[in-house]
N, C-alpha and C positions, 0 to 999 in steps of 0.2 A: 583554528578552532581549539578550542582548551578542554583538558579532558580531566574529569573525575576520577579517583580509584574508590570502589564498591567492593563492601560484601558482600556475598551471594552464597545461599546454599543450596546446590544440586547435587540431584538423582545421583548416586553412584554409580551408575549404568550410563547414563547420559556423560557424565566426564568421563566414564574411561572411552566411550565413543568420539569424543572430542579428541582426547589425548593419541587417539589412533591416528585420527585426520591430520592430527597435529605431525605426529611420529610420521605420516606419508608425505608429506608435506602440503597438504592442502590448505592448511591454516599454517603463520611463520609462529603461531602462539596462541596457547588457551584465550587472553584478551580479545584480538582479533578474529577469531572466532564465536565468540559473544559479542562482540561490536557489532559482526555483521549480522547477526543472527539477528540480535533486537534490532538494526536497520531495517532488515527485511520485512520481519513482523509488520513493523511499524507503519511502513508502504504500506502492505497487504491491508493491513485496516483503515489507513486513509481511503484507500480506493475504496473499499467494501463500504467505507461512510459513504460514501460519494454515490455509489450505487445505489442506497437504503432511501437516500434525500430524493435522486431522481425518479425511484418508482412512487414515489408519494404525490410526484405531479401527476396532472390532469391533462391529459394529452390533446383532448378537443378545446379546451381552454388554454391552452400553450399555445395551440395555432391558432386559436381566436385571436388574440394576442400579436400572434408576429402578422398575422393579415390586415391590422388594425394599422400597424405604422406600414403593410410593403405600397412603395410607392409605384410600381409597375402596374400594369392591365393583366387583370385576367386573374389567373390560379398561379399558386407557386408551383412551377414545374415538376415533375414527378422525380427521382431519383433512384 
């Protein structure tokens, strides 16, 4: 994967916080501690879409839906 170098201006409070982590060795470098930071972000709010999409369905019409193709007898088993 090929990587960018970026500007960025942050909090003064926030880097010296980083540079501690850094200093403990929790991060090997300011970079990778912003790499993973906006990774993390990034997850958190794919899922949080994902979550926003799925309350918008309609629940008795989803299973309308999957009862329409199940090929079995009867009711879809309870779970």
């Amino acid at each position: 994967m090929s990587r960018a170098k970026i500007a960025v201006t942050v909090d003064e409070h926030a880097l010296a916080e980083i540079d501690r982590l850094v200093t403990r060795g929790v991060f090997p470098n300011r970079s990778q501690a912003f790499e993973i930071a906006v990774k993390e972000r990034l997850e958190r709010m794919r899922r949080s879409r994902l979550a926003v999409e799925s309350a918008k369905l309609d629940r008795a019409e989803e299973q309308g839906l999957a009862n329409e193709g199940y090929a079995g007898e009867g009711e879809w088993p309870d779970y």
